[in-house]
C-alpha positions, 0 to 999 in steps of 0.5 A, spaced: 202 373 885 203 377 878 196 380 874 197 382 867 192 387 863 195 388 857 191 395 855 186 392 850 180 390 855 181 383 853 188 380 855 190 379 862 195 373 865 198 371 872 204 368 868 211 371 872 213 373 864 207 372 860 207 373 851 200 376 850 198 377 841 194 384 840 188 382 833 184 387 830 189 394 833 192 400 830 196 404 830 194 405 838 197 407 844 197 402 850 197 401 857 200 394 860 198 394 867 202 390 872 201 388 879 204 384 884 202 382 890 207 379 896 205 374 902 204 378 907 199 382 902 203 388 899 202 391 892 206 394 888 204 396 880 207 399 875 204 402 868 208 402 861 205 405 855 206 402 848 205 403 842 203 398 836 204 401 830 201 398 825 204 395 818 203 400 811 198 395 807 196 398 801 193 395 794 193 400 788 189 396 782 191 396 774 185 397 771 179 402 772 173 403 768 168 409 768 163 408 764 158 411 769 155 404 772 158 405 779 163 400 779 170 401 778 169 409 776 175 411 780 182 409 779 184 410 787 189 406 791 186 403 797 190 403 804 188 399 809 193 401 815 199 405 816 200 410 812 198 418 814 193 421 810 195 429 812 201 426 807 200 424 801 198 425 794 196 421 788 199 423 780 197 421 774 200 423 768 198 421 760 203 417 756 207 424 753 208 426 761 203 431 762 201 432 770 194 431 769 191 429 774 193 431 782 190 429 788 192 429 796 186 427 799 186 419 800 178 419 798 178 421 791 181 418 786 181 419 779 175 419 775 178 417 768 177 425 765 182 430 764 180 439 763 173 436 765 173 431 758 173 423 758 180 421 758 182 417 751 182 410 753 189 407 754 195 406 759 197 411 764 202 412 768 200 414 777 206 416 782 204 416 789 208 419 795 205 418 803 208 418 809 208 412 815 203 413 820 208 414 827 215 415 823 218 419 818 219 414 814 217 416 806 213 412 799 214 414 793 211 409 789 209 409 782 206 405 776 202 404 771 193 404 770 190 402 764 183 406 763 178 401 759 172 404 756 
């Protein structure tokens, strides 16, 4: 007889060679647990860590507007998993190339003003560089954002 707990606290089988689907995990580390019991009562076990690494999913919009009403204020890009947040950065540069805006904090974005002043209205230019959460594996993304007043 074969029992299978597969590390999360839900899964488990008695199937000789299961296929089990892991929801709602990332990037974690997990033990699969396999006993095995004979006829005449004999057990045997055998543990092994796996690692589910999770996609980098991520949305950055095009367009933000901070004028003040708590909707929209920011520009941020908006990651949902696997990316590691010790590893990157957020520029943002004017239409003439000037850097005027770096962030390497994932929380804070760029709220529309540059040399404590508000930003002209128009088309910005963003670059973000990050980093996969459990390889070395290395973004560099870039594209455009329209500031709206």
């Amino acid at each position: 007889n074969y029992y299978w707990e597969f590390g999360d606290g839900v899964g488990t089988s008695t199937a000789v060679s299961p296929s089990y689907e892991y929801t709602n995990l990332y990037d974690e580390n997990l033990f699969v647990d396999l006993f095995v019991y004979n006829q005449a009562g004999c057990v045997d076990s055998m543990r092994q860590r796996i690692q589910v690494v999770a996609d980098v999913i991520y949305y950055v919009p095009n367009a933000f507007t901070p004028d003040g009403n708590q909707f929209n204020d920011v520009f941020q890009p908006v990651f949902t998993s696997g990316f590691d947040p010790f590893e990157y950065e957020l520029q943002i540069y004017n239409r003439w190339g000037e850097l005027i805006f770096v962030s390497k904090n994932s929380d804070i974005g760029w709220d529309g003003t540059y040399q404590n002043y508000d930003a002209q209205e128009g088309t910005y230019i963003w670059k973000i560089n990050f980093k996969e959460a459990f390889t070395d594996k290395r973004y560099s993304i870039n594209g455009h954002v329209t500031l709206i007043r």
